[in-house]
ROZADO-859655 format. One record per residue (C-alpha): residue number from 1; residue in one letter; x, y, z. Coordinates in steps of 0.25 Angstrom, whole numbers, plus 5000, padded with zeros to 4 digits. Layout:
BEGIN
   loti   zalum      X      Y      Z
    NUM       A      X      Y      Z
...
***
This chain:
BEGIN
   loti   zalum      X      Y      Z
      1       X   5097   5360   4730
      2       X   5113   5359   4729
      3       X   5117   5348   4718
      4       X   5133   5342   4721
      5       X   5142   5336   4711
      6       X   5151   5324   4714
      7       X   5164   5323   4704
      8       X   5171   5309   4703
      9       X   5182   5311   4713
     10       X   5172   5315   4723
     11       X   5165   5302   4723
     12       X   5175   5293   4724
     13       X   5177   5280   4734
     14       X   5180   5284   4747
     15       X   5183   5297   4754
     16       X   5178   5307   4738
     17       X   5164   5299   4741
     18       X   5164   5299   4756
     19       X   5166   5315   4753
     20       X   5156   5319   4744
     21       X   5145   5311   4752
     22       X   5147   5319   4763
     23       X   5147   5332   4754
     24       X   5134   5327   4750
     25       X   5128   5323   4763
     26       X   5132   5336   4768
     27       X   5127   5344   4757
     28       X   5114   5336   4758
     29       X   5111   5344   4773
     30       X   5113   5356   4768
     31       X   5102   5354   4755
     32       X   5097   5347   4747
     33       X   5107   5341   4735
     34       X   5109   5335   4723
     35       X   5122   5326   4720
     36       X   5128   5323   4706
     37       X   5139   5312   4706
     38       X   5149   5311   4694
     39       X   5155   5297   4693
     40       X   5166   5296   4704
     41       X   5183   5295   4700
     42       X   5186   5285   4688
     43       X   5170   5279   4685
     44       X   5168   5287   4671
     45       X   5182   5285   4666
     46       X   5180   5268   4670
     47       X   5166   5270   4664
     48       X   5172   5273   4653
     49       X   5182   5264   4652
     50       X   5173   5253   4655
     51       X   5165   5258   4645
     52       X   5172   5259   4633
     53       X   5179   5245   4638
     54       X   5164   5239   4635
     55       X   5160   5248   4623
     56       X   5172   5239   4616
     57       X   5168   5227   4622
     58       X   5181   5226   4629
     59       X   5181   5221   4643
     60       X   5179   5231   4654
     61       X   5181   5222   4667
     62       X   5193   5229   4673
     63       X   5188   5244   4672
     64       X   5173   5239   4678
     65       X   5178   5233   4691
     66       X   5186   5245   4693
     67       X   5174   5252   4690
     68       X   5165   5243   4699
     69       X   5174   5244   4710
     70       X   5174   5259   4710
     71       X   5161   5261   4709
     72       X   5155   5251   4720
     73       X   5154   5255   4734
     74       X   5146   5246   4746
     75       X   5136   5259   4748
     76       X   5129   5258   4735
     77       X   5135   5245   4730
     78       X   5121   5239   4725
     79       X   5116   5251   4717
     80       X   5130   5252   4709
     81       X   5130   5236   4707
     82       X   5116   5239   4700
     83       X   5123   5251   4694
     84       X   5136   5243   4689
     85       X   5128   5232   4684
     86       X   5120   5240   4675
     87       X   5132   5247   4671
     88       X   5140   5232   4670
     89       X   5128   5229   4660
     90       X   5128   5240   4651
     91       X   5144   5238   4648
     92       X   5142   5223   4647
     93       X   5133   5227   4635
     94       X   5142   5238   4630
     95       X   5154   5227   4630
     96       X   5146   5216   4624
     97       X   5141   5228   4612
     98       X   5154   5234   4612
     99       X   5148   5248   4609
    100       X   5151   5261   4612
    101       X   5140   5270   4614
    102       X   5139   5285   4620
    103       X   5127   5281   4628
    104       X   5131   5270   4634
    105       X   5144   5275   4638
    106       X   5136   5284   4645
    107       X   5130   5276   4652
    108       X   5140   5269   4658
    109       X   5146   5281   4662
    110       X   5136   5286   4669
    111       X   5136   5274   4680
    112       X   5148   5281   4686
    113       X   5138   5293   4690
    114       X   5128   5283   4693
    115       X   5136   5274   4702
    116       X   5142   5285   4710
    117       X   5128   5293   4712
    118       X   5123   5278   4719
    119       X   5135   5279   4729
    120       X   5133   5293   4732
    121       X   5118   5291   4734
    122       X   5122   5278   4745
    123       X   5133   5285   4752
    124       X   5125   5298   4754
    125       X   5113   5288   4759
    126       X   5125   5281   4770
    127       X   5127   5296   4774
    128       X   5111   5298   4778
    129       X   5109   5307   4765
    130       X   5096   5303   4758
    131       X   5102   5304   4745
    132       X   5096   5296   4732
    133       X   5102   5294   4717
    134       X   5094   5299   4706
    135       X   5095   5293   4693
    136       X   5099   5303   4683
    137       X   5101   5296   4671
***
């Protein structure tokens, strides 16, 4: 088994995630694979952002549509609504708390890896490739 690793900038809108699909799907002939996703381009450092916005309880509004915006494509647009709603209610807390906890914060972070994994999964699947996400939390 051959395991592949996606940085950010390779997973980005566009032509960086219309590549690295077809790197996969053509590595999938050849043997079996594994694929591990990083969060793709700016998602950790708006994650952040938006984070430590909501740990203060400060309003968070601008960085989240940019955020929402990134991260939504039509492929896999229901999963990620399911994924951005949890995501959406875990801040709304941390805003209404206005706590700042290690744990949390990695949480939210970890939605950017989660996101992108959903996408690759339904644009592999578009390309014929019997592809699946697995949960690694």
């Amino acid at each position: 088994m051959k395991i592949l690793k996606f940085g950010g900038k390779s997973l980005g809108n566009g032509y960086p995630l219309e590549k690295s699909t077809e790197i996969i799907k053509i590595e999938s002939l050849i043997d079996s694979i594994g694929v591990v996703v990083s969060a793709r381009g700016e998602t950790t450092d708006l994650l952040l952002s938006i984070y430590q916005l909501a740990s203060r309880g400060q309003d968070y509004s601008k960085q989240w549509s940019k955020f929402v915006k990134y991260q939504t494509l039509e492929i896999s647009k229901s999963e990620i609504e399911v994924q951005l709603e949890a995501l959406s209610q875990i801040l709304i807390a941390l805003r209404n708390l206005s706590i700042d906890s290690p744990a949390i914060k990695d949480r939210v972070v970890a939605f950017g890896e989660v996101i992108i994994a959903i996408t690759v999964v339904d644009k592999l699947r578009e390309l014929g490739v019997k592809a699946y996400y697995k949960y690694s939390r």
